[in-house]
C-alpha positions as CSV (number, residue, x, y, z in Angstrom):
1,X,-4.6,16.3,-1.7
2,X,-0.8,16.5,-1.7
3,X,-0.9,16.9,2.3
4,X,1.9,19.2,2.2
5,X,4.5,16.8,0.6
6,X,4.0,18.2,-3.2
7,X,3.4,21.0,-5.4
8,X,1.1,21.9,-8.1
9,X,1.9,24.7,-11.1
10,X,-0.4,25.8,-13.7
11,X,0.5,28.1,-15.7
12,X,0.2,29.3,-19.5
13,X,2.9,28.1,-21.7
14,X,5.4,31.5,-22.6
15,X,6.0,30.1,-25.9
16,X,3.3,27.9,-27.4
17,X,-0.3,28.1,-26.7
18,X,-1.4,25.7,-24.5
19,X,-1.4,25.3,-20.4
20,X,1.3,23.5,-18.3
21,X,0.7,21.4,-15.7
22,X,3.6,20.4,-13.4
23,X,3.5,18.1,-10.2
24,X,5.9,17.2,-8.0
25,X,5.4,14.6,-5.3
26,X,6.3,11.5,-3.5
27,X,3.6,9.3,-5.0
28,X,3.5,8.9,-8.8
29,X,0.0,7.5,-8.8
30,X,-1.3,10.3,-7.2
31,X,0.2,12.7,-8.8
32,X,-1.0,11.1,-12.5
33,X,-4.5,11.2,-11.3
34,X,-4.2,14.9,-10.5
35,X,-3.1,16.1,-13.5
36,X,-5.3,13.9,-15.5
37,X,-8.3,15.8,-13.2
38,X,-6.7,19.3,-13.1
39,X,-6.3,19.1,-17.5
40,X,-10.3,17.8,-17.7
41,X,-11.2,20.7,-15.4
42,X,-9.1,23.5,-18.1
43,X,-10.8,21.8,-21.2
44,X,-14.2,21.7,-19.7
45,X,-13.1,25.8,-18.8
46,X,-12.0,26.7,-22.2
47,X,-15.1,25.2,-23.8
């Protein structure tokens, strides 16, 4: 979706238990609406 002009990280937090989600792009918009879709897909996953 980013078109090669961003990046996406997931990743488990080292120190507190939850998962990070980090986005970097030109498009702010964009990117909120990606995270807000990659965090519903991680809590429908962990149930």
């Amino acid at each position: 979706e980013l078109q090669g002009q961003g990046r996406v990280l997931v990743r488990p937090s080292g120190t507190e238990p939850l998962i990070r989600v980090m986005l970097e792009g030109p498009q702010k918009a964009q990117l909120q609406a990606l995270a807000q879709a990659i965090a519903e897909v991680i809590k429908t996953e962990q149930g």
